[in-house]
C-alpha positions as CSV (number, residue, x, y, z in Angstrom):
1,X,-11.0,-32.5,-17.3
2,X,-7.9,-30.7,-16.0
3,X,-4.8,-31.8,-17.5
4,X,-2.1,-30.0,-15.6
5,X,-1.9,-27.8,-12.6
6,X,0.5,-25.4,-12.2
7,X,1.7,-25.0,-9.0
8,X,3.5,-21.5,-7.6
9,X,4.5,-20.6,-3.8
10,X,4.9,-17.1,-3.1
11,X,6.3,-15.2,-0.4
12,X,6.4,-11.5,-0.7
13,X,6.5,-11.8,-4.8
14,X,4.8,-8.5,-6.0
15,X,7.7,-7.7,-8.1
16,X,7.6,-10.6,-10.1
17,X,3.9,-12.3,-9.6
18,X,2.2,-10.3,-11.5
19,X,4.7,-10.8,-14.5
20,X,4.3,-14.5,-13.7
21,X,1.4,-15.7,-13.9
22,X,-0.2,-14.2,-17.3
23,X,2.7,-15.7,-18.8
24,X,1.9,-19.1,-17.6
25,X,-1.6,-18.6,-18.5
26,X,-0.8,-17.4,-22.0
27,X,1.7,-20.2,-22.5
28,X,-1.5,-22.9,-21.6
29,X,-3.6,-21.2,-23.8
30,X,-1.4,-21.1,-26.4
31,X,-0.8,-24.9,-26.3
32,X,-4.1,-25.5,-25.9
33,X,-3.3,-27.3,-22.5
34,X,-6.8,-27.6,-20.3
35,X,-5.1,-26.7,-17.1
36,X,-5.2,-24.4,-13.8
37,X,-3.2,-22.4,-12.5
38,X,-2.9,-22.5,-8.0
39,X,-0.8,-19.5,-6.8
40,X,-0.5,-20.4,-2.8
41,X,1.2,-17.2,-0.5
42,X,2.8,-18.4,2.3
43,X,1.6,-15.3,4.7
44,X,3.1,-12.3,2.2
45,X,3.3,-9.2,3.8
46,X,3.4,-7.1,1.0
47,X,1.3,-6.4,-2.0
48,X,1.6,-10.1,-3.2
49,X,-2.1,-11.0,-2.9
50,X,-3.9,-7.9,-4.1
51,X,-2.1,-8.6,-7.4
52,X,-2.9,-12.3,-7.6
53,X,-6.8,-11.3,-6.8
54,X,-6.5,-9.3,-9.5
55,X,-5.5,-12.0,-11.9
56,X,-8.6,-13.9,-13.6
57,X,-9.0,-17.7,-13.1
58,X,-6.2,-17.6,-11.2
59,X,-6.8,-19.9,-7.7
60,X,-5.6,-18.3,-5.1
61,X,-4.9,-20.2,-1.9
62,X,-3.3,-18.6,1.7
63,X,-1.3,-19.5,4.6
64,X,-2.2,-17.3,7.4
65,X,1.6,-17.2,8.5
66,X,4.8,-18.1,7.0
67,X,5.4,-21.8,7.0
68,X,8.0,-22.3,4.2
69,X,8.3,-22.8,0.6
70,X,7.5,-27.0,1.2
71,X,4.7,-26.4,3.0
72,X,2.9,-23.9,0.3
73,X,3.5,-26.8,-2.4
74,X,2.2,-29.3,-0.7
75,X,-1.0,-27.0,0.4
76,X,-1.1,-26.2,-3.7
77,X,-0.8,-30.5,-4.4
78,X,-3.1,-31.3,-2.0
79,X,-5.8,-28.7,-3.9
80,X,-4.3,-30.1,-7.2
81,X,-7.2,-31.6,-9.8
82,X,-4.8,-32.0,-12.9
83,X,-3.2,-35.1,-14.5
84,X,0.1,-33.8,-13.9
85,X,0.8,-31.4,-11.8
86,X,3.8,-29.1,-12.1
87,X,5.7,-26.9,-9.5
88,X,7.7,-23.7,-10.1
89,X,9.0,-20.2,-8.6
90,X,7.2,-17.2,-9.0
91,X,10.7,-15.5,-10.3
92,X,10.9,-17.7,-13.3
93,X,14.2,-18.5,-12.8
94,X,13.2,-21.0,-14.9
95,X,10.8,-20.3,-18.0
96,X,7.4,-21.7,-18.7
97,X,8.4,-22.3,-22.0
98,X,10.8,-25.6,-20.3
99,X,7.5,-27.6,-20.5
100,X,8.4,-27.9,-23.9
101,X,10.9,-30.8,-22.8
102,X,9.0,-32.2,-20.6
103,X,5.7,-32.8,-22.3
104,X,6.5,-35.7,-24.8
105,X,7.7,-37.6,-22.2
106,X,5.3,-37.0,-19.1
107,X,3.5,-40.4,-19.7
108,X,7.2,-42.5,-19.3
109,X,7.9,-41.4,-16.0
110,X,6.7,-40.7,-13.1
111,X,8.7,-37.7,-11.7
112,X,10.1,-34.8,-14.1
113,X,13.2,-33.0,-12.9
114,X,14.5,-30.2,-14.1
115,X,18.5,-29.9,-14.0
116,X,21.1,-27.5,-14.3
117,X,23.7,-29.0,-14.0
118,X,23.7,-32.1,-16.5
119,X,24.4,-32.1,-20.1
120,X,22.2,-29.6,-22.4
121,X,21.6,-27.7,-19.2
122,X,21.9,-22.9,-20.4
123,X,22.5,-21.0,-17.0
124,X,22.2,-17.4,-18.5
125,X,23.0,-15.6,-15.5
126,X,25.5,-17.8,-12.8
127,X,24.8,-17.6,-9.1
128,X,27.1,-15.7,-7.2
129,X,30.4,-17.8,-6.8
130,X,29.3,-18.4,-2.9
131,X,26.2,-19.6,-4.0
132,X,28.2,-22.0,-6.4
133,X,30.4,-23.7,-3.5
134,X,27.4,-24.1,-1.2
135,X,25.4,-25.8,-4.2
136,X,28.7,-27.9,-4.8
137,X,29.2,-29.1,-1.7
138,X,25.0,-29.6,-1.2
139,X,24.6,-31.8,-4.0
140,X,27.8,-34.2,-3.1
141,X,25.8,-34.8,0.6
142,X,22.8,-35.4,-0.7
143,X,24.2,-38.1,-2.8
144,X,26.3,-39.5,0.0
145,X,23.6,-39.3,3.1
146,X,20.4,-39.7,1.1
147,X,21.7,-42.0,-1.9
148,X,20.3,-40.0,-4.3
149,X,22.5,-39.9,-7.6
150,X,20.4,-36.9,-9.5
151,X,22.8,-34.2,-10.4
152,X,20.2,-31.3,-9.0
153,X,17.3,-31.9,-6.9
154,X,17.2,-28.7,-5.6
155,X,15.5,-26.6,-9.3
156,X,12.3,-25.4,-8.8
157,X,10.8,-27.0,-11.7
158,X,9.3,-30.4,-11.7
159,X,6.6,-32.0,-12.9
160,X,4.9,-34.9,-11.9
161,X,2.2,-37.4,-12.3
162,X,-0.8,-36.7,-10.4
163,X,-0.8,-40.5,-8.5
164,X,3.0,-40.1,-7.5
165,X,2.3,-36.2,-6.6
166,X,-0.2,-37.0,-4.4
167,X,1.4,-40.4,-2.8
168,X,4.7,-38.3,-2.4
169,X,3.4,-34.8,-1.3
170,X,1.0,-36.7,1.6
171,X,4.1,-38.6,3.3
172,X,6.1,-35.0,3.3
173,X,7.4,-33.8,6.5
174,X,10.6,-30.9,5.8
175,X,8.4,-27.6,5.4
176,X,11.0,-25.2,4.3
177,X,14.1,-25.5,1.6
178,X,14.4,-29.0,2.3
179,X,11.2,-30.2,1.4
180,X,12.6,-31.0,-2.9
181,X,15.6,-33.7,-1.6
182,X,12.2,-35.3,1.0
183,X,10.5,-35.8,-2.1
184,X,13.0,-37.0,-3.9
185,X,14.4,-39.5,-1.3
186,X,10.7,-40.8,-0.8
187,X,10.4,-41.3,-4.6
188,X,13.5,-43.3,-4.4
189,X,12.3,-45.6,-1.2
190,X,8.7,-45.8,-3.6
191,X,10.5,-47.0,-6.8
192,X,9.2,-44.2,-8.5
193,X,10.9,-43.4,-12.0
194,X,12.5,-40.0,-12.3
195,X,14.3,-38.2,-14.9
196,X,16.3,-35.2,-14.8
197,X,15.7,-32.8,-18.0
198,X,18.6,-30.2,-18.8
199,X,16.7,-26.5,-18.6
200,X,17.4,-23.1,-19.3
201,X,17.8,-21.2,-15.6
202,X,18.3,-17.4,-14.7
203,X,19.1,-16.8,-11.3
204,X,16.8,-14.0,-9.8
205,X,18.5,-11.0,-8.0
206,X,14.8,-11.5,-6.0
207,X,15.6,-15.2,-4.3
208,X,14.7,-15.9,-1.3
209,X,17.4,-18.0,-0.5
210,X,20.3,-16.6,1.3
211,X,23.6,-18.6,2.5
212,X,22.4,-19.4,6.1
213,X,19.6,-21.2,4.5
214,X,22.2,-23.6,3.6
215,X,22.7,-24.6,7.3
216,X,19.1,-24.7,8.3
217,X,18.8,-27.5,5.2
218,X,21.8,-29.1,6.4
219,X,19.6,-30.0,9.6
220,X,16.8,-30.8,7.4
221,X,19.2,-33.3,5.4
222,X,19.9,-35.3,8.4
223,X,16.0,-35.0,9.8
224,X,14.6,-36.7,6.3
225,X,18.0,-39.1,6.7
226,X,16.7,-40.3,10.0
227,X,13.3,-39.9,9.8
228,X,10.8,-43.5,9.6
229,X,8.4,-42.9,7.1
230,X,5.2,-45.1,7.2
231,X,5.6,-46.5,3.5
């Protein structure tokens, strides 16, 4: 039986992929975790997939063309076997090592978060200060449009329980940057319990998220406000 899957969207990641993933793997093994690991490339263009082929037991799943960083995940939940299932980047912004707080109490909620911006939280290297006011100002319209009182639903490390994961991840509409704050807000309408654990976080001179982003997930904000979900 598979207890977690590890979930990673990539998108042109050959710097960092191939640094990644054994670390992951050697992390499981280490902790004696049964687990998998489900590297999904959202239609790289570079030498992204060569290295993941080349990377034993790794599952390796592709999108023919870019879709977004939302759609990959929920392609990589959808293939998901584990108990829990956990998503993060392929720059390790944040480390593997994190599941360390998470795994004592994966059985009390349903929904892991993790935050950078609450109490206990490291950033070792800050955003740029751009980066900083968009985040700022993100997080307050979140709260106001979608009610969601979470100090950062935007990390890209979460873990989850396989039931809520699936439930969640099959409703999912936003396929790009938006898609965390969807899952989030849906959790919420679903009475799902979620808890926000403080992390150590890097940010990656290799993100893929640049300040227009911001406006294109603005739009998305609105979409999940507005859209009716069949719950």
């Amino acid at each position: 039986m598979i207890t977690l899957s590890v979930i990673i969207p990539v998108y042109n990641e050959e710097k960092s992929i191939g640094i990644t993933v054994p670390k992951i793997f050697h992390y499981l093994n280490k902790k004696q975790i049964d687990h998998e690991v489900i590297v999904v490339d959202d239609g790289s263009t570079d030498q992204t997939v060569p290295i993941v082929e080349n990377i034993k037991k790794c599952n390796l799943l592709k999108h023919k063309k870019n879709k977004g960083k939302g759609a990959a995940v929920k392609t990589g939940v959808k293939a998901a076997q584990g108990e829990y299932i956990l998503f993060t980047d392929a720059d390790s912004s944040t480390s593997i090592e994190e599941l360390d707080k998470f795994w004592n109490k994966k059985e009390k909620y349903d929904i892991l978060i993790g935050s950078r911006y609450i109490l206990g939280s490291d950033i070792r290297v800050k955003q740029p200060w751009y980066r900083n006011i968009i985040t700022f100002i993100g997080n307050k319209m979140i709260r106001i449009i979608l009610g969601l009182k979470l100090k950062d639903t935007q990390c890209g490390f979460k873990l989850f329980q396989k039931e809520a994961a699936k439930d969640l991840f099959s409703l999912q509409k936003i396929e790009r940057w938006g898609f965390d704050m969807e899952i989030l807000y849906l959790a919420k309408k679903k009475i799902y319990s979620i808890k926000e654990i403080p992390i150590i976080w890097s940010d990656s001179p290799e993100t893929k998220v640049k300040p227009f982003d911001f406006f294109k997930t603005l739009v998305e904000l609105f979409k999940i406000r507005f859209t009716k979900y069949r719950i």
